[in-house]
ZALUM-963735 format. One record per residue (C-alpha): residue in three letters; chain; y, z, x. Coordinates in steps of 0.02 Angstrom, whole numbers. Layout:
N
  rest  kette       v       w       u
   ALA      A       Y       Z       X
...
END
This chain:
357
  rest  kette       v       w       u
   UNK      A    -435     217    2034
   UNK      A    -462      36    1925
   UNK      A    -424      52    1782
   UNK      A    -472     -58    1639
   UNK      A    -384     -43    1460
   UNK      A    -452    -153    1314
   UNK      A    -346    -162    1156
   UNK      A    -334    -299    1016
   UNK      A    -148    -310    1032
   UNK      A     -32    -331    1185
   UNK      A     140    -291    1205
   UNK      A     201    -465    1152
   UNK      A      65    -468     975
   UNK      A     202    -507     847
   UNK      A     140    -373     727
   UNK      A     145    -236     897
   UNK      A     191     -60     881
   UNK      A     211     113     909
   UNK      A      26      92     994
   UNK      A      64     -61    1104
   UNK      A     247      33    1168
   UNK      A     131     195    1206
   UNK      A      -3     100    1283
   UNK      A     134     -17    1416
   UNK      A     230     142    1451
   UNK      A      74     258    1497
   UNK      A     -13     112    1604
   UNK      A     141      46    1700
   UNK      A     154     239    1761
   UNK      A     -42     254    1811
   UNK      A      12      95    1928
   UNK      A     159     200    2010
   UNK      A      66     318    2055
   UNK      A     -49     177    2161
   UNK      A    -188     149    2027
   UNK      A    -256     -18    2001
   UNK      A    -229     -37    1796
   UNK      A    -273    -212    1711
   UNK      A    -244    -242    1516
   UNK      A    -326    -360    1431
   UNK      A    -283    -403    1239
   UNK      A    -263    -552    1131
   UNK      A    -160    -683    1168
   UNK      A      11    -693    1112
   UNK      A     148    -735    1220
   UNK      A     108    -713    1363
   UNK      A      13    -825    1504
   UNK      A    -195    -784    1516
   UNK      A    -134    -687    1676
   UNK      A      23    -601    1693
   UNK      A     105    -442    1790
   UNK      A     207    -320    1667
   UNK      A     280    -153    1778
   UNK      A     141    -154    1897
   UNK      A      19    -202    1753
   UNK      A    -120    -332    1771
   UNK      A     -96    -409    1603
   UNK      A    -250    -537    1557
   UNK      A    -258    -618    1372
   UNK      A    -404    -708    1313
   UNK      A    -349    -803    1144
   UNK      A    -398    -743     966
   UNK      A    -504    -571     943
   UNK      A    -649    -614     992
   UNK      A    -626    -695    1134
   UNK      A    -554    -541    1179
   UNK      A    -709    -447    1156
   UNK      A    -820    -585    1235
   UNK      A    -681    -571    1400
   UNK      A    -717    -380    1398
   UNK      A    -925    -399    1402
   UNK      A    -893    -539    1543
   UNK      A    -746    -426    1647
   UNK      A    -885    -252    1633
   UNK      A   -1044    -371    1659
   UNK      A    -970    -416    1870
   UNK      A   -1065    -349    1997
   UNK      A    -997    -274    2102
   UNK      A    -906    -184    1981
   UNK      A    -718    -211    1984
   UNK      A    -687     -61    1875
   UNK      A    -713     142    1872
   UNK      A    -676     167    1721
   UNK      A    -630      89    1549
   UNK      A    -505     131    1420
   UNK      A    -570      62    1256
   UNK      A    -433      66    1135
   UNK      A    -496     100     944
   UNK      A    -388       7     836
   UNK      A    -495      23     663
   UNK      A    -639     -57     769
   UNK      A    -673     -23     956
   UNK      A    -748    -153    1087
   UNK      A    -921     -65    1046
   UNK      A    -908     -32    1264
   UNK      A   -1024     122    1256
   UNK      A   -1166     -17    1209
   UNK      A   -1150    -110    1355
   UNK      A   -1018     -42    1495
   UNK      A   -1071       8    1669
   UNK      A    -935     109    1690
   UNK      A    -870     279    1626
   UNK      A    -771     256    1457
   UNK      A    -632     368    1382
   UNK      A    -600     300    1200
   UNK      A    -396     288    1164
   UNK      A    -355     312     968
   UNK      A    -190     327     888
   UNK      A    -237     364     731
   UNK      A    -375     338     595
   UNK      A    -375     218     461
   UNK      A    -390     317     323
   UNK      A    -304     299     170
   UNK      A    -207     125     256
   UNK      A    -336       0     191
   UNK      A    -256       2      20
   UNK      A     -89     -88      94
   UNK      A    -154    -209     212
   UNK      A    -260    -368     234
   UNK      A    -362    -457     114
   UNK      A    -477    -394     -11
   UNK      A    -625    -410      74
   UNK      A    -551    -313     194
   UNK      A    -491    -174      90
   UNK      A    -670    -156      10
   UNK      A    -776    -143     183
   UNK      A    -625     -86     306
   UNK      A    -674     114     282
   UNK      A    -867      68     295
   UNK      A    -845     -47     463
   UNK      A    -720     105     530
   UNK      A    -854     259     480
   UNK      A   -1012     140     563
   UNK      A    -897      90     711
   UNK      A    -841     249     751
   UNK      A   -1014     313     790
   UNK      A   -1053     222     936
   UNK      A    -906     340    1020
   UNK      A   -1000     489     936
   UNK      A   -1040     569    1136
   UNK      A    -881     458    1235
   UNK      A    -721     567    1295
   UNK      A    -563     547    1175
   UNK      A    -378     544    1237
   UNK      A    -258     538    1062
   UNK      A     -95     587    1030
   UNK      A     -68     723     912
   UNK      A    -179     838     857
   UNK      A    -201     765     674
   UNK      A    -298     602     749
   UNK      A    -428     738     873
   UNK      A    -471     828     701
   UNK      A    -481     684     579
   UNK      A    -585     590     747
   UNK      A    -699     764     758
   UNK      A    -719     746     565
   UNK      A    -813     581     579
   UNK      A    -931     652     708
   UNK      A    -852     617     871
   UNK      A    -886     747     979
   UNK      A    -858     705    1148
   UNK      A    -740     820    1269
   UNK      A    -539     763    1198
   UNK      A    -392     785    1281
   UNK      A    -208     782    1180
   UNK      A     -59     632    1271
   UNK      A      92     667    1159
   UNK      A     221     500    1150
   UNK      A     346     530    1274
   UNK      A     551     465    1245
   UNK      A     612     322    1364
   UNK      A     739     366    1472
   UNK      A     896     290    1386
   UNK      A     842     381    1232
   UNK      A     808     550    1317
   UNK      A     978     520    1393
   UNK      A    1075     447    1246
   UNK      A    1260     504    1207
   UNK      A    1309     608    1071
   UNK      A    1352     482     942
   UNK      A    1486     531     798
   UNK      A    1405     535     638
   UNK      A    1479     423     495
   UNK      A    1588     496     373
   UNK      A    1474     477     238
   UNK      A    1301     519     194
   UNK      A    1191     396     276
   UNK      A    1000     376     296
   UNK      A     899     275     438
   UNK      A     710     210     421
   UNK      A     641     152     566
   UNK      A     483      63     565
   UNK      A     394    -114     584
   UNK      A     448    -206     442
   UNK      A     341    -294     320
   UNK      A     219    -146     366
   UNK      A     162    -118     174
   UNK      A      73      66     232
   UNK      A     283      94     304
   UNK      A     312      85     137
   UNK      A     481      29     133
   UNK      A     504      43     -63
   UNK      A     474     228     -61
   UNK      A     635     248      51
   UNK      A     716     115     -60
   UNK      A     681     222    -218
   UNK      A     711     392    -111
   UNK      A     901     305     -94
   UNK      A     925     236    -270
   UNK      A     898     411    -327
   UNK      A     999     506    -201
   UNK      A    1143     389    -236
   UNK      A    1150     451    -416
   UNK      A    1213     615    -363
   UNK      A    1297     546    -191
   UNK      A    1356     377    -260
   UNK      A    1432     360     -60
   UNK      A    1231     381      32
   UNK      A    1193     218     133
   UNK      A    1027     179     187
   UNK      A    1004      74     355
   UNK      A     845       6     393
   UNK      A     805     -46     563
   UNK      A     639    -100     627
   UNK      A     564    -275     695
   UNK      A     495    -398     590
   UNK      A     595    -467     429
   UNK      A     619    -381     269
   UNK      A     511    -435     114
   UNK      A     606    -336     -12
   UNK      A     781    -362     -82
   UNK      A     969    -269     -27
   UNK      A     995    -164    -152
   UNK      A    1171     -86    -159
   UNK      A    1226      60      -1
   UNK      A    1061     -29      94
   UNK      A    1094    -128     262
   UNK      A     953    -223     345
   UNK      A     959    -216     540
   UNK      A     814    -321     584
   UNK      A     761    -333     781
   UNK      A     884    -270     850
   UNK      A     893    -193    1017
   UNK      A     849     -18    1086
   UNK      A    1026      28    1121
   UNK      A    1083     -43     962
   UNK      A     934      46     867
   UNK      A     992     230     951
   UNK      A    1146     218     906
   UNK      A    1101     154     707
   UNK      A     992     307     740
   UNK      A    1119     426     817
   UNK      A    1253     388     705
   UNK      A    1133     416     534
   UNK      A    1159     590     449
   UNK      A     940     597     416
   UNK      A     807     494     453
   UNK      A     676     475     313
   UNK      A     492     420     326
   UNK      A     382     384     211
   UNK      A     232     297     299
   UNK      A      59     322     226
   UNK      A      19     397     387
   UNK      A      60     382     589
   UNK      A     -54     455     739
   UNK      A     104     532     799
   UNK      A     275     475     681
   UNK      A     376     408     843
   UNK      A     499     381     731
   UNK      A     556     549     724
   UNK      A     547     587     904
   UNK      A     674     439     929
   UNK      A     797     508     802
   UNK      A     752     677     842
   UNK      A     821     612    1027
   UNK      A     991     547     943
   UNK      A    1026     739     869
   UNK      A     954     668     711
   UNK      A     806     777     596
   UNK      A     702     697     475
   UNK      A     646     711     289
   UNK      A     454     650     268
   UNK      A     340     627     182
   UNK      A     199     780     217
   UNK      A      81     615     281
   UNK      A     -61     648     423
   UNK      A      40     619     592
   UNK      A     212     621     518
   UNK      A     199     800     491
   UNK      A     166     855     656
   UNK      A     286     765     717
   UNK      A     405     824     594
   UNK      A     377    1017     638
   UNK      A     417     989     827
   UNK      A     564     937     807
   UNK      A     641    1046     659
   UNK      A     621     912     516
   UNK      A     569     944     362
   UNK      A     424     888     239
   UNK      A     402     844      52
   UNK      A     254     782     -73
   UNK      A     222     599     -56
   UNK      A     328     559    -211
   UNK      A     522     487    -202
   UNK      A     597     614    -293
   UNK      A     505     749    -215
   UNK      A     590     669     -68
   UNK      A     747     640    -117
   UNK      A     774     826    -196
   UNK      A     747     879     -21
   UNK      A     865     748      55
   UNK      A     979     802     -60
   UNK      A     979     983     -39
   UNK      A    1019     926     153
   UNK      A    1152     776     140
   UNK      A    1251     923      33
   UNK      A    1262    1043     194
   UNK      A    1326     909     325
   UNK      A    1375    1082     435
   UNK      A    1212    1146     439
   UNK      A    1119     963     436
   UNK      A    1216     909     603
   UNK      A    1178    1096     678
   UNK      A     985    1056     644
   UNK      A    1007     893     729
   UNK      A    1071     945     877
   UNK      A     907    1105     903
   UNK      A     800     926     862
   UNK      A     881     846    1008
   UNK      A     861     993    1114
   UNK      A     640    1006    1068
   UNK      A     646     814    1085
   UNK      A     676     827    1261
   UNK      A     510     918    1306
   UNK      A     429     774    1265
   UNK      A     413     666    1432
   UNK      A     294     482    1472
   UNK      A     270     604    1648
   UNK      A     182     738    1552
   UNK      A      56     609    1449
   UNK      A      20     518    1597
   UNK      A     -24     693    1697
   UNK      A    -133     708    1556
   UNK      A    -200     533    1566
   UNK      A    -250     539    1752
   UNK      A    -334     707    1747
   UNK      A    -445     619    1597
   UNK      A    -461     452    1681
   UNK      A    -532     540    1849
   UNK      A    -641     679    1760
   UNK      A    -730     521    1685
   UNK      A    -749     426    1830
   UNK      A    -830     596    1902
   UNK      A    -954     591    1768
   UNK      A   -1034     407    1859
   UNK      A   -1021     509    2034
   UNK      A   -1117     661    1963
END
């Protein structure tokens, strides 16, 4: 099968993600298994043609030259495509208007409460109207997401097309990674992209200041890519881009791993510390939630010391904390790239059926 994916962001965008890891690790395993997958995005980093694990990787400069590349690429004849993954990143490629081809829409997660942190004003006034009109062109186009929050918040603003569920999967180093001693004291991780302002960093930081007032020992490590906006208070660490073995082990060796994000489609972030026989406190956010009841982590209001009082009540039980750790790192491990991309095939060819029929 060809396979075209369209996305805004590639896997070398310097604000990339949870959505651009998913998207490289799903499509380089379509090509193993002898499918023809291109990926085209906007430029950054890469050459305007490039191979990436099997993957056709094609950039076309700024945004919309990324869009105009897609009309051109789906406008061939013959057509060098059977079906099209249009990824929905607050705004689709709009390919149900003009596409040839079978579609299956891709979204991690809805905007939704976000457009408060990010981008300019103008931007934060019309970002939920361009996301509600956008998102009804895909009103009758199949869905694959990744947790079940996005299908029913996607099914909410009238999307009604057949859906299918591709949990995140863990990377083989991290499904495999050794069992790290945990530091001697208390210590938090937060994982995320930083300078992210939905990540909301400052929660954590305040979730720490207070925790430290009963445990004056609690560190707080904060690892993620990007560079850090806000200052070092005291017990905090900054790890900033550093690698995937160095980040499991940050991860591995923390006692909890707290999140505070406005929302995630999935909350990756626990999975990956979930992996290193680490549970999570977070906040009770859309995405981080779900992700937080697979894998025997724990949820509070979306307040710091509603946070922190649960933190607490863990850090204080280190016996118990570790012992819920290591039943995390055991439900982690169901979670496999294998099983998403079974699921991704078995959408991609019931679409391309639908052309056939």
């Amino acid at each position: 099968m060809r396979v075209l994916m369209v996305s805004w962001r590639g896997p070398d965008h310097p604000n990339a993600g949870g959505a651009e890891l998913y998207t490289l690790r799903v499509l380089a395993r379509l090509a193993r298994r002898g499918h023809g997958v291109t990926w085209l995005c906007e430029h950054h980093g890469q050459g305007p043609q490039d191979l990436r694990d099997g993957v056709r990787l094609l950039s076309a400069g700024s945004w919309t030259g990324v869009a105009l590349a897609a009309w051109r690429l789906l406008r061939q004849r013959p057509h060098p495509f059977d079906v099209v993954v249009d990824q929905i990143n607050v705004a689709g490629f709009l390919t149900p208007l003009h596409s040839p081809v079978p579609i299956v829409a891709l979204a991690h997660q809805t905007a939704t409460g976000i457009w408060p942190y990010d981008g300019p004003w103008w931007l934060r006034r019309l970002g939920p109207e361009v996301e509600r009109w956008g998102l009804r062109v895909y009103r009758d186009v199949p869905l694959v997401t990744v947790s079940r929050t996005t299908l029913a918040e996607l099914r909410a603003h009238g999307l009604r097309g057949w859906a299918d569920i591709a949990y995140n999967g863990l990377d083989a180093p991290v499904a495999g990674a050794p069992s790290w001693p945990k530091e001697p004291v208390p210590t938090l991780v937060f994982l995320a992209r930083l300078g992210a302002a939905a990540k909301r960093l400052d929660h954590a930081l305040a979730v720490h200041a207070l925790l430290r007032r009963e445990l004056p020992a609690a560190r707080l490590w904060v690892v993620g890519r990007g560079r850090p906006v806000l200052p070092v208070p005291a017990g905090v660490t900054y790890f900033p881009n550093v690698s995937d073995g160095r980040r499991d082990e940050l991860l591995g060796r923390a006692w909890l791993l707290v999140a505070t994000s406005v929302r995630e489609g999935w909350g990756r972030m626990v999975l990956e510390a979930a992996a290193a026989a680490t549970p999570s406190a977070v906040y009770a956010t859309p995405g981080l939630a779900e992700a937080a009841a697979a894998v025997e982590g724990l949820t509070a209001a979306e307040s710091p010391p509603a946070l922190a009082e649960l933190a607490l009540g863990l850090l204080r039980d280190p016996e118990s904390l570790h012992s819920r750790g290591r039943r995390a790192r055991d439900l982690a491990r169901r979670f496999s790239w294998e099983r998403a991309v079974d699921v991704w095939e078995a959408a991609l060819e019931r679409a391309s059926r639908s052309r056939e029929a």
